[in-house]
ZAZA-687318 format. One line per field, with one value per residue (C-alpha): residue number from 0; residue in three letters; chain; x, y, z. Coordinates in pm, 1 decimal, always signed. Layout:
! ZAZA-687318
n: (NUM;...)
res: (Ala;...)
chain: (A;...)
c1: (X;...)
c2: (Y;...)
c3: (Z;...)
! end
This chain:
! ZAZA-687318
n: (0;1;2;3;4;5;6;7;8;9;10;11;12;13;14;15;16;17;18;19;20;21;22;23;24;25;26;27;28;29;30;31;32;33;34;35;36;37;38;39;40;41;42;43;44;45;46;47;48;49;50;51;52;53;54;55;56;57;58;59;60;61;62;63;64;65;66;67;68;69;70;71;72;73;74;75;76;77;78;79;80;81;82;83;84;85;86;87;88;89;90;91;92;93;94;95;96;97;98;99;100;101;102;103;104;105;106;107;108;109;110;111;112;113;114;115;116;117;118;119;120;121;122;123;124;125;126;127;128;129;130;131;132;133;134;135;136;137;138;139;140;141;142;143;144;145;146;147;148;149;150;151;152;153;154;155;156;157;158;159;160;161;162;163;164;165;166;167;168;169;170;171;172;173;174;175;176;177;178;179;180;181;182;183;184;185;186;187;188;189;190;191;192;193;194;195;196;197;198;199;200;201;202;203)
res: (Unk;Unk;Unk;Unk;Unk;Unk;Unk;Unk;Unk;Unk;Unk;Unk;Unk;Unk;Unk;Unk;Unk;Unk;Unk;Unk;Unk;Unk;Unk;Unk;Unk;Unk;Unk;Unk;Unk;Unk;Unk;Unk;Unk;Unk;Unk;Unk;Unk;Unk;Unk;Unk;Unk;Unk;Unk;Unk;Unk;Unk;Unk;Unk;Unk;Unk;Unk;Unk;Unk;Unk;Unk;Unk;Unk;Unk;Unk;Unk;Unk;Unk;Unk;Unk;Unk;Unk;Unk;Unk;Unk;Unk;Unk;Unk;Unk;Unk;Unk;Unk;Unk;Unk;Unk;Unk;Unk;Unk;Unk;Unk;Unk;Unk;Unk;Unk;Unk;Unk;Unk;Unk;Unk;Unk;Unk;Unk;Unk;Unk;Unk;Unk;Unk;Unk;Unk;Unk;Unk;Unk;Unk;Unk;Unk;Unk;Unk;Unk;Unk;Unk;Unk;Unk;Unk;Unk;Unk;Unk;Unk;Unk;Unk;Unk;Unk;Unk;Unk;Unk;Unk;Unk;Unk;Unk;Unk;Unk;Unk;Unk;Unk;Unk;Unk;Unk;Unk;Unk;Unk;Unk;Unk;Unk;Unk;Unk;Unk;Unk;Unk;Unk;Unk;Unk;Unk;Unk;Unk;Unk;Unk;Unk;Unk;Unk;Unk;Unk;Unk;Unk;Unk;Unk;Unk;Unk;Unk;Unk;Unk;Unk;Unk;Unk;Unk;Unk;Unk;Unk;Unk;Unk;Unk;Unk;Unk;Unk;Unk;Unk;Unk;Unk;Unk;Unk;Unk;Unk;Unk;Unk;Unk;Unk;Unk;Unk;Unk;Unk;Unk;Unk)
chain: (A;A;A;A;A;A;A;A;A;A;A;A;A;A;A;A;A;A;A;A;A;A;A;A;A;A;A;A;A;A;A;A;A;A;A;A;A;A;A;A;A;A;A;A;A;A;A;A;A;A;A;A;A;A;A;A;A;A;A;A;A;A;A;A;A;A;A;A;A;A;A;A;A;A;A;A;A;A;A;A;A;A;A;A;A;A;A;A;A;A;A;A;A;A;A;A;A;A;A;A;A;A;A;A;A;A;A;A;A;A;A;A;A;A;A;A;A;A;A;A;A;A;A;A;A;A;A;A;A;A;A;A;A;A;A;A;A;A;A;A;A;A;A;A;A;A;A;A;A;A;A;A;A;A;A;A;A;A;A;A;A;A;A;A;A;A;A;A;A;A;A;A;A;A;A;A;A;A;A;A;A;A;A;A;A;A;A;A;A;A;A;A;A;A;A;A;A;A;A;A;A;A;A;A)
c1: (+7353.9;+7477.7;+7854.3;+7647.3;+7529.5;+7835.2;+8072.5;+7829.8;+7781.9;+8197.2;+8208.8;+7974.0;+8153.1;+8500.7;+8356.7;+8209.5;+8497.6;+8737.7;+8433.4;+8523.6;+8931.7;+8894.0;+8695.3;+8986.3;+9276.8;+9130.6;+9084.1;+9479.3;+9663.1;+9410.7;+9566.2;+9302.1;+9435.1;+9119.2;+9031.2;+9401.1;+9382.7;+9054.4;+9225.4;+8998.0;+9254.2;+9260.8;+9054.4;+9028.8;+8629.1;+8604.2;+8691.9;+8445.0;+8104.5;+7811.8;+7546.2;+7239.7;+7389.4;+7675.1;+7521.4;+7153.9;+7027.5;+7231.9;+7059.9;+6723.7;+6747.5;+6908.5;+6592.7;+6344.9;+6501.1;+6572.2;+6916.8;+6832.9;+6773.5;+7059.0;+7167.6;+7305.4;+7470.8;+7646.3;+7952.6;+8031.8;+8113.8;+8452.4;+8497.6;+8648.0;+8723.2;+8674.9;+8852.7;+9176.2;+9159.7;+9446.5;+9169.7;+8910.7;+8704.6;+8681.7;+8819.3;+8506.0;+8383.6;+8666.9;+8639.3;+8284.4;+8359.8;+8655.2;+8460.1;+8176.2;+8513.7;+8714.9;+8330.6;+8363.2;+8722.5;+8667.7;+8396.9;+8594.3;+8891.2;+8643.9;+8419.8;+8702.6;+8892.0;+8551.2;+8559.4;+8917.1;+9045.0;+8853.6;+8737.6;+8599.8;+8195.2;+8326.7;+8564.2;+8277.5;+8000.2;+8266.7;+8369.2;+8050.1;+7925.8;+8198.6;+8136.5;+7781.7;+7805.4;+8058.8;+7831.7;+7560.1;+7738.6;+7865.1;+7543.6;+7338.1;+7601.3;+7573.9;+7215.9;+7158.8;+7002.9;+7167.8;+7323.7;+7463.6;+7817.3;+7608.4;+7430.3;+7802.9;+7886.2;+7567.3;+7603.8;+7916.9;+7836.4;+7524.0;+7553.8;+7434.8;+7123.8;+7010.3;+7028.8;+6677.7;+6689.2;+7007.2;+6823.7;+6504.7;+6732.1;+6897.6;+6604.3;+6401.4;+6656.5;+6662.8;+6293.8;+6345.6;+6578.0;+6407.7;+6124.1;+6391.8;+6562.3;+6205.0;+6096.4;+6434.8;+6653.9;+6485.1;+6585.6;+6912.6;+6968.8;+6857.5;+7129.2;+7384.9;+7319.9;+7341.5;+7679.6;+7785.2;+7706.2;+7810.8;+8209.0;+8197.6;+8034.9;+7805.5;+7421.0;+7380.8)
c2: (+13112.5;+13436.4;+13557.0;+13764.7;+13437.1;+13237.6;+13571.5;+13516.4;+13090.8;+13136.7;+13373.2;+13171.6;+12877.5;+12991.5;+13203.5;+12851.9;+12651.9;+12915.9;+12868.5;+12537.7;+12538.9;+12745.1;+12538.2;+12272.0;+12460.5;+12589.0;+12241.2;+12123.6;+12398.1;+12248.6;+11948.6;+11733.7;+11615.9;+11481.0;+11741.7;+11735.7;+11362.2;+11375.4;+11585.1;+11896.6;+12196.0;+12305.4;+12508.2;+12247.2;+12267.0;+11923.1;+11776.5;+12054.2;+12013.1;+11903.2;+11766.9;+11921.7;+12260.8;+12343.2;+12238.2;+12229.7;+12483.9;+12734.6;+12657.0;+12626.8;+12994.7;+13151.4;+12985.5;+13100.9;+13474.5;+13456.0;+13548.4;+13860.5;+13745.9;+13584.9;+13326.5;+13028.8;+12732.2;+12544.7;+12306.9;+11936.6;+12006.1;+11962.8;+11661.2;+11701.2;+11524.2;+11738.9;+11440.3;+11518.3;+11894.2;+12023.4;+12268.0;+12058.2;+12347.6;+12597.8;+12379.2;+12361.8;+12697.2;+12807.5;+12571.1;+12654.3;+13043.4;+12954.7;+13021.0;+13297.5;+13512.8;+13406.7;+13535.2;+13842.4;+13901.2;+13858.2;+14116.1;+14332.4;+14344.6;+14406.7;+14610.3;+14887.2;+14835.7;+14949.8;+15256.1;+15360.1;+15260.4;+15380.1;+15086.1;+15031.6;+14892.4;+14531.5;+14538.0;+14752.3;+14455.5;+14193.4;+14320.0;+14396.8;+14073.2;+13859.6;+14152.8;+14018.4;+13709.9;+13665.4;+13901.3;+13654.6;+13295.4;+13453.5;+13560.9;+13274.9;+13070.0;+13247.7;+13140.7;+12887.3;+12612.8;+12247.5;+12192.4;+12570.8;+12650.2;+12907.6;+12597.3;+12443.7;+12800.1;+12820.1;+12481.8;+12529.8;+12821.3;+12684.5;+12560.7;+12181.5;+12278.5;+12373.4;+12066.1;+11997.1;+12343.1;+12166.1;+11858.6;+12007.7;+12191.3;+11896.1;+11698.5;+11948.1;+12181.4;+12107.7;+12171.7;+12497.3;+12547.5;+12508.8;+12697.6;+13005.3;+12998.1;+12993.7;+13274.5;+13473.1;+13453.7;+13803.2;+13956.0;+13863.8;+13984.6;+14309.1;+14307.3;+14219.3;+14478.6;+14725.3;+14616.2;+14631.8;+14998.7;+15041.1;+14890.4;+15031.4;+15314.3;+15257.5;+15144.0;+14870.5)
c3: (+30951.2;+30945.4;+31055.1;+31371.2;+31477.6;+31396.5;+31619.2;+31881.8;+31942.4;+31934.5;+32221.6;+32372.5;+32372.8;+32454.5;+32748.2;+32868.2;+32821.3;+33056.4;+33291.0;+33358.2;+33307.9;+33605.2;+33780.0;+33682.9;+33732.9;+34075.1;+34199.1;+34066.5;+34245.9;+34537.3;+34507.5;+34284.9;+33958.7;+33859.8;+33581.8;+33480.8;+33429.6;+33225.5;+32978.6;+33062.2;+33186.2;+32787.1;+32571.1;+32259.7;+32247.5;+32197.0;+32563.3;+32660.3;+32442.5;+32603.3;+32303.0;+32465.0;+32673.1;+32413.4;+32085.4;+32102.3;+32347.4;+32196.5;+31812.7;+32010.6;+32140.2;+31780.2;+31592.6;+31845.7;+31886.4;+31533.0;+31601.8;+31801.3;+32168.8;+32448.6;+32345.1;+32630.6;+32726.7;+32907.4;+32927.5;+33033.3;+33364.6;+33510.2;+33727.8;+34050.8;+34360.0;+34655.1;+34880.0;+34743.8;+34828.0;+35115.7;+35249.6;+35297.0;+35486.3;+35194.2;+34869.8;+34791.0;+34726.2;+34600.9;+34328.8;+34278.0;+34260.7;+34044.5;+33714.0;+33761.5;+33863.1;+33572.7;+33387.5;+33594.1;+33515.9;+33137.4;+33149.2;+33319.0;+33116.0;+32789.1;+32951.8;+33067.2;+32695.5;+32549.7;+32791.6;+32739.0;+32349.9;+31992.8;+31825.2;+31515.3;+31549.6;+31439.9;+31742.2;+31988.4;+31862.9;+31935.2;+32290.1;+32401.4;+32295.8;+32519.8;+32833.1;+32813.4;+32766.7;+33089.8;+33254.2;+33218.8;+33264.1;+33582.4;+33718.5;+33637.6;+33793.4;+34124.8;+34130.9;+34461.1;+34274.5;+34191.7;+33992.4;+33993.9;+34112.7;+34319.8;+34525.4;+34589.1;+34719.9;+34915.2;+35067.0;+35180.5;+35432.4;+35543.5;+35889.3;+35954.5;+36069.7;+35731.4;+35563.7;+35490.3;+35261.3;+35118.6;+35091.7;+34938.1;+34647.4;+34552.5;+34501.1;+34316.3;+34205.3;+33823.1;+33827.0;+33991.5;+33763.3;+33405.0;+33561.8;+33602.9;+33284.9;+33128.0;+33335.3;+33488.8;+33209.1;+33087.2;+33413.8;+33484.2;+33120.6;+33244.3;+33532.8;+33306.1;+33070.0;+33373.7;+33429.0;+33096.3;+33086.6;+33431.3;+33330.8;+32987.8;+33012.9;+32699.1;+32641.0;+32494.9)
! end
């Protein structure tokens, strides 16, 4: 495997584990100690690592792209217990939006350090790398489907009367979503690459 590959499954990973401490650390100052208790509010990769999202998927996607192509993941994710949040009316989506910001927030800080310092094309292949790879763990997050911190968001502002679309997503939603990351993946690549130009004022 070569050091590219290696760079880029690290990135991945880190950016995935402060995906979910945020998630964690969100929930704690919300009162819920759950994530806290479970040992997860760290960035050891080791209380993080999912065998199929983290691991596999990842080696999956670098073997069919031949190292070239996105390559994505995901994390164990954090538990929480919304019960033991003090706002009860909006814990919930805060928590959810916790990590696609912290994402967001990475990119952003990369993404403007590309625009304004010199760096050497080591340091512009490293930075770019974890601006897209935020880019696109915080966008695919924001997607509306289970089990998606974009579907906890969604179903949080929907009004009671919608619960049969809530209903319908969280019966089918895994479905719907290896259909999209078969079939969208190549498009919300697109938008993050936008982005990335858009903060850092480069092409990619």
């Amino acid at each position: 495997m070569s050091m590219l590959i290696i760079i880029s499954l690290v990135i991945l990973l880190f950016s995935i584990m402060i995906h979910e401490v945020a998630h964690g650390s969100v929930a704690y100052q919300l009162g819920d100690p759950t994530a806290k208790y479970a040992g997860r509010l760290t960035l050891n990769p080791l209380k993080h690592i999912d065998p199929f999202g983290t691991i596999l998927v990842p080696l999956i996607l670098v073997v069919l792209t031949a190292g070239n192509g996105p390559i994505f993941g995901w994390a164990k994710p954090v538990p929480v217990n919304p019960f033991n949040f003090r706002d009860q009316k909006w814990g919930s989506l805060k928590v959810s939006i916790a990590g696609p910001l912290a994402n967001f927030f990475l990119a952003l800080v990369f993404g403007l350090l590309i625009r304004l310092i010199p760096l050497s094309p080591t340091s512009l292949y490293i930075f770019s790398l974890i601006v897209i790879y935020n880019l696109l763990l915080g966008l695919f997050n924001l997607i509306p489907i289970p089990p998606l911190d974009g579907s906890h968001i969604l179903f949080s502002l929907l009004p009671e009367k919608y619960n049969n679309i809530k209903t319908m997503l969280s019966q089918y939603g895994f479905a719907i979503l290896v259909f999209f990351i078969f079939l969208g993946l190549p498009y919300l690549f697109k938008i993050a690459i936008f982005f990335y130009s858009l903060i850092s004022g480069e092409p990619l």
